[in-house]
MDAnalysis code that builds the backbone (N, CA, C; Angstrom):
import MDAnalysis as mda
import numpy as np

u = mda.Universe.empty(222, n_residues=74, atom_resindex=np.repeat(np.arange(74), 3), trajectory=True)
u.add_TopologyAttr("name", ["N", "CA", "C"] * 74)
u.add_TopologyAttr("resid", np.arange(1, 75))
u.add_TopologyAttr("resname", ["UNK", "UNK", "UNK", "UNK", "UNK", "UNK", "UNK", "UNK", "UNK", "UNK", "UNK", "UNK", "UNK", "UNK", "UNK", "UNK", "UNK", "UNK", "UNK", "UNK", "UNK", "UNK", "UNK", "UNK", "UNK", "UNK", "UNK", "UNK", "UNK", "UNK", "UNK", "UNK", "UNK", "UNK", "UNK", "UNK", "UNK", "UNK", "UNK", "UNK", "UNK", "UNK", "UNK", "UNK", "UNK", "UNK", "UNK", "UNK", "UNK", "UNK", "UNK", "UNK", "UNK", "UNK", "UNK", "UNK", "UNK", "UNK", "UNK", "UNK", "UNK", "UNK", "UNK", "UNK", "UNK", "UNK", "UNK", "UNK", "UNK", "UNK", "UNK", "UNK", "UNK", "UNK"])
u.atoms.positions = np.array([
    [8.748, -14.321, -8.015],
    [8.429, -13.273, -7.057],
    [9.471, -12.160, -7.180],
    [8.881, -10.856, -7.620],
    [9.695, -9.778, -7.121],
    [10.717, -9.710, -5.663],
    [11.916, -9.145, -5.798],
    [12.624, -9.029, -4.798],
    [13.087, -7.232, -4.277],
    [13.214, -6.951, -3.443],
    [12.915, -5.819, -2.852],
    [13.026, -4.639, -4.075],
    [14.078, -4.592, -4.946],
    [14.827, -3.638, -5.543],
    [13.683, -3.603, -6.536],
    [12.984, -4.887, -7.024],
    [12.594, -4.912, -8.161],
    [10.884, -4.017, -8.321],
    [11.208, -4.026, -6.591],
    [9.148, -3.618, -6.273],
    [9.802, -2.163, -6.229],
    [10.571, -1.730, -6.271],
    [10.637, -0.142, -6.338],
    [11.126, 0.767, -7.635],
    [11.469, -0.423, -8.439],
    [11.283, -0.017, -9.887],
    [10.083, 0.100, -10.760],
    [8.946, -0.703, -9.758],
    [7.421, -0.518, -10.611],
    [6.876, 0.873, -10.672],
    [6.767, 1.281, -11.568],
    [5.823, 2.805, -12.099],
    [4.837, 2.858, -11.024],
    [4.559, 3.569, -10.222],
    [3.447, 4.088, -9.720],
    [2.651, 5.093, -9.585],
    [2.748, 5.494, -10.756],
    [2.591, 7.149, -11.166],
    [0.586, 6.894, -11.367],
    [0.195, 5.740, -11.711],
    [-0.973, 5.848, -12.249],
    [-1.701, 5.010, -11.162],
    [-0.763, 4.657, -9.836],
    [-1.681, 3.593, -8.990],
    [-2.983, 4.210, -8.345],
    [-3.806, 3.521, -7.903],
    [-5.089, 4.511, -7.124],
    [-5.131, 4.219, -5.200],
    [-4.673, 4.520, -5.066],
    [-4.867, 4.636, -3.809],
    [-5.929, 4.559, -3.026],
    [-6.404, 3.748, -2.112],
    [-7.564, 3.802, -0.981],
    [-7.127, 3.872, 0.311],
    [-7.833, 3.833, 1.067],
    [-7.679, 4.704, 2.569],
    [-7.939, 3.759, 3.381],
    [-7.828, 3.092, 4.564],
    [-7.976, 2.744, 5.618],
    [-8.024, 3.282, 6.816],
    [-9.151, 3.574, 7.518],
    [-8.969, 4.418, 9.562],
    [-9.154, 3.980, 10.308],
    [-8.063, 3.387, 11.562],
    [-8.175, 3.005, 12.598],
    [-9.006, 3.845, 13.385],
    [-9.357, 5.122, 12.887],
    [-9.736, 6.459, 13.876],
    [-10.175, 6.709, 12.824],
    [-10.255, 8.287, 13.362],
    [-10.823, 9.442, 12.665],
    [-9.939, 10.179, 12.160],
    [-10.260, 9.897, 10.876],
    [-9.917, 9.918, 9.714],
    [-8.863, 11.400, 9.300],
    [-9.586, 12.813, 10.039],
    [-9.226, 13.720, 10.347],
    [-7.645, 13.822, 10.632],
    [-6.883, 12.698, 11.495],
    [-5.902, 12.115, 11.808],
    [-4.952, 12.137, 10.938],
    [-5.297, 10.999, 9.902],
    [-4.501, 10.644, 8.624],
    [-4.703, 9.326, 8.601],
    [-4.387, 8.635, 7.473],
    [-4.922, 7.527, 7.750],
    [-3.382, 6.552, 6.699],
    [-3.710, 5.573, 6.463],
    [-2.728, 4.822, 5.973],
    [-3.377, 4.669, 4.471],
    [-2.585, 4.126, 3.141],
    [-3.192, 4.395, 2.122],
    [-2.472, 3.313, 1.470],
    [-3.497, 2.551, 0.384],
    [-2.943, 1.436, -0.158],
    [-3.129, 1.178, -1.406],
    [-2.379, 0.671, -2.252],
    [-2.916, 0.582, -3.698],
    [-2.137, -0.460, -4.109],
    [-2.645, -1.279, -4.864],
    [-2.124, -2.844, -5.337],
    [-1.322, -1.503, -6.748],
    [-0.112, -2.566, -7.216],
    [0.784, -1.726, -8.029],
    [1.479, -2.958, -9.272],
    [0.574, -4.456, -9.135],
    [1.282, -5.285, -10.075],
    [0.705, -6.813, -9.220],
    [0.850, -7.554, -10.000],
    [0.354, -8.905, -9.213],
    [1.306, -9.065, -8.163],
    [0.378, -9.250, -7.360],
    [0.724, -9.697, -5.983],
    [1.814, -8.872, -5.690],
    [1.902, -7.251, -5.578],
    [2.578, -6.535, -5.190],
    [1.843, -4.826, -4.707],
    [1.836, -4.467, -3.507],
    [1.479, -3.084, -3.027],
    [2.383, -2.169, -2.463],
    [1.616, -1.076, -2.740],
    [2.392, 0.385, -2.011],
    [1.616, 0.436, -1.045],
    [2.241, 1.179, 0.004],
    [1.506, 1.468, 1.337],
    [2.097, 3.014, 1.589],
    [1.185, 3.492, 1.527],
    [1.739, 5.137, 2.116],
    [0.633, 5.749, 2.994],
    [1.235, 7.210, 3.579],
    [0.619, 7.823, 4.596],
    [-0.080, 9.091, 4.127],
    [-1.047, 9.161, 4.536],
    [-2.122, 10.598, 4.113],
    [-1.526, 11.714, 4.472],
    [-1.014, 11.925, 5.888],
    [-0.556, 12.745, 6.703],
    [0.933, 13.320, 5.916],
    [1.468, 12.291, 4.921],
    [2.869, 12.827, 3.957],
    [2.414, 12.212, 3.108],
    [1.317, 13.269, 2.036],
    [1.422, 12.730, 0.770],
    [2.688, 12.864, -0.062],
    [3.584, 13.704, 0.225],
    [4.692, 13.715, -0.305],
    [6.096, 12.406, -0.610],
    [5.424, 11.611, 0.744],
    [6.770, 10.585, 1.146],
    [6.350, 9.726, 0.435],
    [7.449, 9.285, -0.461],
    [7.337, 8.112, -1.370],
    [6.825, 6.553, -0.299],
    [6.032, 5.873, -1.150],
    [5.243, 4.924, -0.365],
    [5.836, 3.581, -0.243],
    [5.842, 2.688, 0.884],
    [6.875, 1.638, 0.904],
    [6.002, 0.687, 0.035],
    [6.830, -0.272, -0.338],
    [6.371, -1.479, -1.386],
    [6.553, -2.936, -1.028],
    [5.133, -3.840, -1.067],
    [5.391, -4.778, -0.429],
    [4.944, -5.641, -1.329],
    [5.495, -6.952, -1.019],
    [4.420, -8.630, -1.417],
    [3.515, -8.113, -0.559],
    [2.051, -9.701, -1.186],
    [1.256, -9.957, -0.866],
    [1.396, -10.781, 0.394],
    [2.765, -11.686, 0.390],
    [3.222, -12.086, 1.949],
    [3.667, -11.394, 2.466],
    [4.314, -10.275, 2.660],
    [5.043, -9.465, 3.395],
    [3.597, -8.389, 4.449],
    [2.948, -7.853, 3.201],
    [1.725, -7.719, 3.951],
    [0.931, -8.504, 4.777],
    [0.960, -9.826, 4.394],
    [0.045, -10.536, 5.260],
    [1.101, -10.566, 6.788],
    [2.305, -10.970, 6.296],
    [3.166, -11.373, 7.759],
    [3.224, -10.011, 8.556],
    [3.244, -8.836, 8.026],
    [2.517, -7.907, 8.720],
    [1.096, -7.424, 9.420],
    [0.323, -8.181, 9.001],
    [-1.044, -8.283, 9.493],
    [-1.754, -7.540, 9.335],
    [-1.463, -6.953, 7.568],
    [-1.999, -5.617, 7.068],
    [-3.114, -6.418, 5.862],
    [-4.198, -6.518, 5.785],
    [-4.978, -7.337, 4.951],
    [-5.907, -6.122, 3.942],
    [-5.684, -6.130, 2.755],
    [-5.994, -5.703, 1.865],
    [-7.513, -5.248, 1.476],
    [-7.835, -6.644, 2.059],
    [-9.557, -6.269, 1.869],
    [-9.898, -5.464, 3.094],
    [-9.586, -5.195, 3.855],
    [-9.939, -3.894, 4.799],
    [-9.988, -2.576, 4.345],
    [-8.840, -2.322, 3.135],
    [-8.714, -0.987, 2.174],
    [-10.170, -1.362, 1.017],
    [-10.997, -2.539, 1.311],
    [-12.189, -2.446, -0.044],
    [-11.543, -3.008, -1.457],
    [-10.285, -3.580, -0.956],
    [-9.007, -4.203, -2.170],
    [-9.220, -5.603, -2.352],
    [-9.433, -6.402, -3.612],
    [-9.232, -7.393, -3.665],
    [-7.780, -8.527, -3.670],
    [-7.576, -9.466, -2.919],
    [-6.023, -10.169, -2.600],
    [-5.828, -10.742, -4.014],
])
């Protein structure tokens, strides 16, 4: 398993990003893209600029952020 330092050395220049809306969408929404086995970025619509945080596949779950809600397979 990757350890924190190591998930922010992965290239993400070519990841694809999908969208998730609690709301309307208009808002901004949260944005997710798998970036390596069993490893994701999570960033915000509202700052496409801000580099996107990087998680496990447990770290997301213990967050209660589930992947297939973004249309993402786990």
């Amino acid at each position: 398993m990757l350890n924190g330092s190591d998930l922010y050395a992965l290239d993400i220049s070519g990841a694809s990003f999908v969208k998730a809306c609690g709301g309307p969408c208009t808002e901004g929404c949260v944005t997710l893209a798998r970036i390596g086995e069993d490893t994701w970025a999570l960033g915000d619509s509202k700052r496409p600029g801000a580099e996107p945080l990087r998680f496990t596949t447990e770290e997301l779950d213990a967050a209660g952020i589930d992947p297939t809600r973004f249309g993402l397979n786990v």
